[in-house]
N, C-alpha and C positions, 0 to 999 in steps of 0.2 A: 275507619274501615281500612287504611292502610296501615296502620298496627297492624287490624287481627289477619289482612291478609300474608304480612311478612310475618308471622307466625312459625317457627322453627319447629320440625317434629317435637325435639324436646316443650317446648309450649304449648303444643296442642296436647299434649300427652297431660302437661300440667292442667289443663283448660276441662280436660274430658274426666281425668279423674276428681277435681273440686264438682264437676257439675254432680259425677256420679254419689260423693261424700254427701250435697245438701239433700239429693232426692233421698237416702239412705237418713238423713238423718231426720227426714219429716213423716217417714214414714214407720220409724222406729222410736222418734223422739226424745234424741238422743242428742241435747245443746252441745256436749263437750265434739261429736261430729260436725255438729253442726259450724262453729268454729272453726275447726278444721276447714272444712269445705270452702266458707269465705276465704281464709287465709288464701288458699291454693288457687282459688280459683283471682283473685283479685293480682296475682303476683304477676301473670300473664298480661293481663288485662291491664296495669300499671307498665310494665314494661312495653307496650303496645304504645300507648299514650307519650310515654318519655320518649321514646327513640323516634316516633313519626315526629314529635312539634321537636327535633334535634336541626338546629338551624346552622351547621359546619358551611362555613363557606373557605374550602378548599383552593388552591392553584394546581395546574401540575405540567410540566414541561418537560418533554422527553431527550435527549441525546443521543445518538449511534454513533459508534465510532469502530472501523469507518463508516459508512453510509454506503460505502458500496463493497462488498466481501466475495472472494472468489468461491469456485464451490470447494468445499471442502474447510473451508477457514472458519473462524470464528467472529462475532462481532461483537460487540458491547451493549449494553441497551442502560441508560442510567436514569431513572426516573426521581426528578425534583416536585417534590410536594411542599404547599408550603400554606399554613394555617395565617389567614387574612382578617380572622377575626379576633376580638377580645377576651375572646373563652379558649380554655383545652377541649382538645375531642377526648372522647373514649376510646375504646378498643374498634380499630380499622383494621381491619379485612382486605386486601387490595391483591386485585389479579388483573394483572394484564392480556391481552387478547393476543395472540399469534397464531400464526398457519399452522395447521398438523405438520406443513415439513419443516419448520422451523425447530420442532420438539414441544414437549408439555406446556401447559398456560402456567408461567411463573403465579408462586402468590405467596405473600410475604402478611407479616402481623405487625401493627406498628399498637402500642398500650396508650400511648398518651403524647399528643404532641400539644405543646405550649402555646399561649395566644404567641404570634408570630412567629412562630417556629418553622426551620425547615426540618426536610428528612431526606435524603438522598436514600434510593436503591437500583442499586446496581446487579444485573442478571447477562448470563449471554447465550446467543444463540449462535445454531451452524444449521446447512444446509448441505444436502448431498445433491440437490435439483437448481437447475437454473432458475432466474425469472425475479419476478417485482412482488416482493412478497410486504404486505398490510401489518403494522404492529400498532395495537389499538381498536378502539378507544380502551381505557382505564377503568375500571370499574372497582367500587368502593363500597364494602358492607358494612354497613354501621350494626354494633351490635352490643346491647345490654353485657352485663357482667356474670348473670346465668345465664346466656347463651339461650333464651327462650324467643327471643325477633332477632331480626337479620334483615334491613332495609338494605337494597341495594341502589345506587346511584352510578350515574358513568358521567364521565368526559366525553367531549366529540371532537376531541383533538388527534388524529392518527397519524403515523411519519409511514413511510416505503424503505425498504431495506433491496436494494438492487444487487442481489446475487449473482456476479458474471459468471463465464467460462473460466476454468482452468489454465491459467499464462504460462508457457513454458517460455525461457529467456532462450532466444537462437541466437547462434553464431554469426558476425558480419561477413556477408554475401557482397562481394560488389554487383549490383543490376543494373546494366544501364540503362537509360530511358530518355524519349526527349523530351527536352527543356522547355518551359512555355513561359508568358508570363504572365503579371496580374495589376498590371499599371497602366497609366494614360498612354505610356507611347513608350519603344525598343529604344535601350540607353544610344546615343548616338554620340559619334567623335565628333570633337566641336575643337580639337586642336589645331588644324589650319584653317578653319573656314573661321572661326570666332565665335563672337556674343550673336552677333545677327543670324548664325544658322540654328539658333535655337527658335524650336516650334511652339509656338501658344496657342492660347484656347481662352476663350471666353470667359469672364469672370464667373463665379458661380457661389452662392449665398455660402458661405465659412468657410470659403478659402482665406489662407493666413497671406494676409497684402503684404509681407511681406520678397511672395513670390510673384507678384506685379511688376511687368517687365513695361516700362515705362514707353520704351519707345515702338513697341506695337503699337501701344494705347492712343498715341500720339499717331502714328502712321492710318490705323482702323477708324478712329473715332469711338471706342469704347473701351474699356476695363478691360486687361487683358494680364493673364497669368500666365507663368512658362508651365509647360508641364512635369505631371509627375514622371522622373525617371522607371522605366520598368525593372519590379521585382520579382527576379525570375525563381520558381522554382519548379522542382518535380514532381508533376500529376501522374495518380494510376489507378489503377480499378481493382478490386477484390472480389470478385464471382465466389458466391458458394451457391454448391448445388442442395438444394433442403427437397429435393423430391423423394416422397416416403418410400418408391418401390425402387428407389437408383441405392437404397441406402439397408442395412441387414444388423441382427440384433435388436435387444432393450433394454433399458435403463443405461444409467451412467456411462457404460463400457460399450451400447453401442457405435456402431462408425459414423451413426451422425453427432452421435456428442463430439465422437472423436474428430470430424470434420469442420465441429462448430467452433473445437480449442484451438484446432490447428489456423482456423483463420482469425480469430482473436491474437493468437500467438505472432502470426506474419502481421496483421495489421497494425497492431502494436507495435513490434519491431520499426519497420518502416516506417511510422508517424515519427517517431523519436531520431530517425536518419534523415526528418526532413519534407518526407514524398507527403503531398496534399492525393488522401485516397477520399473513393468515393466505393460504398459496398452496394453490391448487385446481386440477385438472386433468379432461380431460375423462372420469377415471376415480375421482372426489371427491378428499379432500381428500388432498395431496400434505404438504405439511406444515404444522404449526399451531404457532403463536407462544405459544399460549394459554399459562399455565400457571397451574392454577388460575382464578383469578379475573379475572388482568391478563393483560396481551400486552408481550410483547418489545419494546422500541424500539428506534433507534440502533444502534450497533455490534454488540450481540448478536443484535438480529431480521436487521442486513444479513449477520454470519457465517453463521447459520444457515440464513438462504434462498441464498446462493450456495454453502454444501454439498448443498442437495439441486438447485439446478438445475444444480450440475459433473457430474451420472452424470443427469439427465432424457434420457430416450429416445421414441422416436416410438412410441407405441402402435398396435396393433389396431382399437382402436375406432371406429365407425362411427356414431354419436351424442354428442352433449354432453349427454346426460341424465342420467348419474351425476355429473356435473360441475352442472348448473343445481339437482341435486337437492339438490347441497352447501351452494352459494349461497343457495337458498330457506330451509336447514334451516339457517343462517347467525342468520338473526335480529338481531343487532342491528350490523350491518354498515352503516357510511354513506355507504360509497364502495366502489365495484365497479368495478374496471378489469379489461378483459377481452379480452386480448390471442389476438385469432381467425386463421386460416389460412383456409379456405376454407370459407362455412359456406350451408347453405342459406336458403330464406324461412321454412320450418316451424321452423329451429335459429334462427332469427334473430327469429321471433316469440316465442320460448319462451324466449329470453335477455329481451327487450323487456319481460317481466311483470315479471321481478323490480324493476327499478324503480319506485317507488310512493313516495308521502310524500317525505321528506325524504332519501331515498338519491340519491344521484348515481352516475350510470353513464357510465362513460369507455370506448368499444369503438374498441380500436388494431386496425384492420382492413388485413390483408396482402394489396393485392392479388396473389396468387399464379400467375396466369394467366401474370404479367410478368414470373416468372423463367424461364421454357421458352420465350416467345415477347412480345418486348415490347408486339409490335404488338395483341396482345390483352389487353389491362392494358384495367383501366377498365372491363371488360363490362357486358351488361345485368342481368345478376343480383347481379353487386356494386356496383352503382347501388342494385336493387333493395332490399337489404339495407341498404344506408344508409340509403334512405328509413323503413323500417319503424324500424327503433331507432333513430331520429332522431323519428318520429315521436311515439315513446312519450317522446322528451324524454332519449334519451343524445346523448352528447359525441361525434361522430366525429374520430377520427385516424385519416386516411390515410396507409398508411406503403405506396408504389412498391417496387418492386425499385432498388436500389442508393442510396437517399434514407436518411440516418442519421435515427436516430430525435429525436433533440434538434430537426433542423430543423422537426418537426410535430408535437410535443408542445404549442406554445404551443395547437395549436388546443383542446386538452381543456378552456381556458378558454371556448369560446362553447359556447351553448345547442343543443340538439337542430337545430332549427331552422333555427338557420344556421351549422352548422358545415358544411354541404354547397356554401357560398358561403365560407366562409373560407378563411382563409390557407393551409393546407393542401391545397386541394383544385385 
């Protein structure tokens, strides 16, 4: 029954014309029909038989490379097959399973592969959309030599292809920020006071004994370790605003695409100079680098923030106060960059506070106006809004519609003040 149901048009066609030959021929009586009709109709019906009892025991292990592709880039996809049994197969059929945005379902023909044989095929995809896109399961038609069945089988093995944001390389900016750390204790001078002004702490299961400072141990009565000097670096926060009516456009060329590349772009940047970030949204915190005590740098803080902003979507939301509430409950943050869509004077005073002391605050402001209508770019309330958190002593970046973000980054280097007269503006 699963022969005749994998039944290919061309085999029912074979099926229906023997059946109509025998009735033809018994009612006309006519044996050399009659033959015929057998013939035709048993070819199906043999092929049905062969291909379902066909016992291929297949492998198949897929590759990407890379595994994570910007938009617009291309990937690899390399599919290893490989025959585990002591027979050849016949003619395979093999299509693999992808998104519509990825492009068409590859599908390849393989004639014959040998008992233990492999096959390598290689296919690639590109995306113009962000996000976690599904590649698989595998799917495999076994099929006779007249093409009359066509059993299909799949794998349930599928990989993700992580499509980020678009990365543009920015110019070094020096920001300052302050300094915090992420060790047992603030490094202290121990060069006139000595060995005795060092501070210990209690033994604790895999500490290396060889930072076992004997004569606490001896003075407390238990096990006692110097501690770890403190590793200081610099903490900061990355606000993007994804509120769907702060933001104008669609598709690609939107301002929120364009406000999602630009914070990929700065986060990026700054993990690789060092600063341990933490991204925030206008619905609090979106992802945090923290772990434990320290923050992610480098390579793993830049993979991790371009996994959560490849699936970032435009919210609901109608304030940035779960987001500023983030930021404030932040605490030792020394740099704040906050990359805004359309925001008002009330949102724009209530970002302005959190700058204080020794924090820097970098606001990459999209004028939004001037993706629907250019001629209205530059308004009076996105004047206004400059002026107010400029006032309070942030960095303005003016990023225009169709202006790459790298061309007006350098402004994040001038003062509150007069980043409203600089180069950017």
């Amino acid at each position: 029954m699963t022969g005749l149901r994998a039944l290919t048009t061309r085999g029912r066609s074979f099926l229906a014309s023997g059946l109509a030959a025998l009735a033809c021929a018994f009612f006309i009586g006519e044996h050399d029909l009659l033959r015929v009709g057998v013939l035709v109709v048993s070819l199906p019906l043999i092929a049905a038989v062969v291909v379902a009892r066909t016992r291929y025991r297949l492998s198949c292990a897929r590759r990407l490379d890379p595994p994570r592709a910007e938009v617009g880039s291309e990937a690899s996809v390399t599919l290893r097959l490989e025959n585990v049994t002591r027979l050849p197969t016949g003619l395979l059929l093999i299509e693999d399973t992808v998104p519509y945005a990825l492009g068409a379902r590859p599908r390849f023909v393989l004639d014959r592969v040998e008992p233990r044989g492999v096959r390598e095929i290689e296919y690639r995809v590109r995306s113009d959309l962000r996000g976690r896109f599904p590649i698989g399961p595998l799917s495999i038609r076994i099929s006779d030599p007249f093409g009359l069945v066509e059993l299909t089988r799949s794998f349930t093995v599928s990989d993700t292809l992580v499509v980020t944001p678009q990365l543009v390389a920015l110019p070094h900016v020096r920001l300052s920020g302050e300094w915090t750390g992420g060790g047992d204790s603030r490094t202290r001078s121990v060069a006139a006071a000595g060995d005795d002004d060092i501070a210990p702490r209690e033994y604790r299961q895999g500490d290396d004994l060889r930072r076992v400072h004997w004569r606490s141990t001896a003075r407390y009565g238990e096990l006692m370790v110097r501690r770890e000097e403190q590793q200081w670096q610099s903490r900061g926060a990355l606000l993007l605003d994804t509120r769907r009516h702060a933001h104008r456009g669609e598709g690609p060329r939107s301002s929120f695409e364009v406000a999602v590349s630009a914070a990929a772009s700065i986060g990026v940047h700054l993990a690789h100079e060092g600063l341990g970030l933490r991204l925030v949204t206008d619905q609090g915190i979106a992802q945090d680098t923290a772990q434990g005590t320290g923050h992610l740098t480098g390579a793993g803080q830049s993979w991790s923030l371009l996994d959560t902003l490849a699936v970032a979507r435009t919210s609901s939301a109608r304030s940035l106060e779960y987001g500023v509430t983030a930021l404030r409950q932040g605490g030792g943050d020394g740099l704040i960059v906050a990359v805004l869509g359309g925001v008002t004077l009330e949102e724009a005073q209530s970002l302005a506070r959190l700058r204080h002391g020794n924090v820097t605050g970098v606001a990459v402001l999209l004028d939004v106006a001037g993706w629907e209508r250019p001629e209205l770019g530059d308004g009076r309330e996105y004047r206004a809004v400059q002026a107010v958190l400029a006032g309070a002593g942030w960095r303005i970046v003016r990023l225009p519609a169709g202006v790459p973000i790298a061309d007006v980054w350098p402004d994040a280097a001038q003062r509150g003040r007069f980043a409203l007269t600089g180069g950017g503006s």
